[in-house]
N, C-alpha and C positions, 0 to 999 in steps of 0.2 A: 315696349313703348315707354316714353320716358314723362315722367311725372310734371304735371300741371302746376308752375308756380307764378305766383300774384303777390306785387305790392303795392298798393297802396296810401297815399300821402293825404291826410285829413286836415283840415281845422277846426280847432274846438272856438266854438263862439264864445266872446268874453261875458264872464258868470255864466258859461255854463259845464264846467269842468265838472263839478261834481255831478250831474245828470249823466254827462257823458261816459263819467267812469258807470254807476249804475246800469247802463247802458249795453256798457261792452263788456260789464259782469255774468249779463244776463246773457248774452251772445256768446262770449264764452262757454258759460256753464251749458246751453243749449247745445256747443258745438261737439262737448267732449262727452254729452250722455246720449247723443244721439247720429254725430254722424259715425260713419264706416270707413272711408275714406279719405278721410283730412290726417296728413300727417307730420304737417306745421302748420298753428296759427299763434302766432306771437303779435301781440300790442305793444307799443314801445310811445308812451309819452311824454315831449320834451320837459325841459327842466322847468320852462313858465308857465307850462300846462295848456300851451296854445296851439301848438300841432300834435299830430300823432302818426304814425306810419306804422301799416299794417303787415304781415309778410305770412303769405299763406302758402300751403304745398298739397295737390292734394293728389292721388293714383290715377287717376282719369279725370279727364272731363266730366262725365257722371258725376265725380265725385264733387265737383264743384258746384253741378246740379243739386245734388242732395242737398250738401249744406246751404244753398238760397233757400230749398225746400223747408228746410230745418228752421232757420232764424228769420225769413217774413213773417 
């Protein structure tokens, strides 16, 4: 079976760039101590700090399962 990949295109609302990093600190940190099957999650935000786009990969569907499970 061939791995489940997801991207993602955000806006960060104006003044609120720094919540949103804290944010996707937290979801991070969440993702890499607790899922099993996430085996790309890269954040990339642009230079004015107003978009971001997300790029996830994970071994199954499940797995994609787990990590909602993990970060709501």
């Amino acid at each position: 079976m061939a791995n489940l990949e997801l991207h993602a295109h955000l806006k960060i609302r104006p003044g609120q760039l720094e919540g949103f990093k804290a944010h996707a600190a937290e979801i991070m940190r969440l993702t890499r101590e607790k899922d099993t099957q996430t085996i790309r999650y890269d954040w990339f935000i642009n230079e004015d700090g107003t978009e971001c786009e997300v790029h996830e990969a994970y071994l199954s569907e499940q797995g994609l399962i787990e990590h909602n499970t993990h970060v709501m």
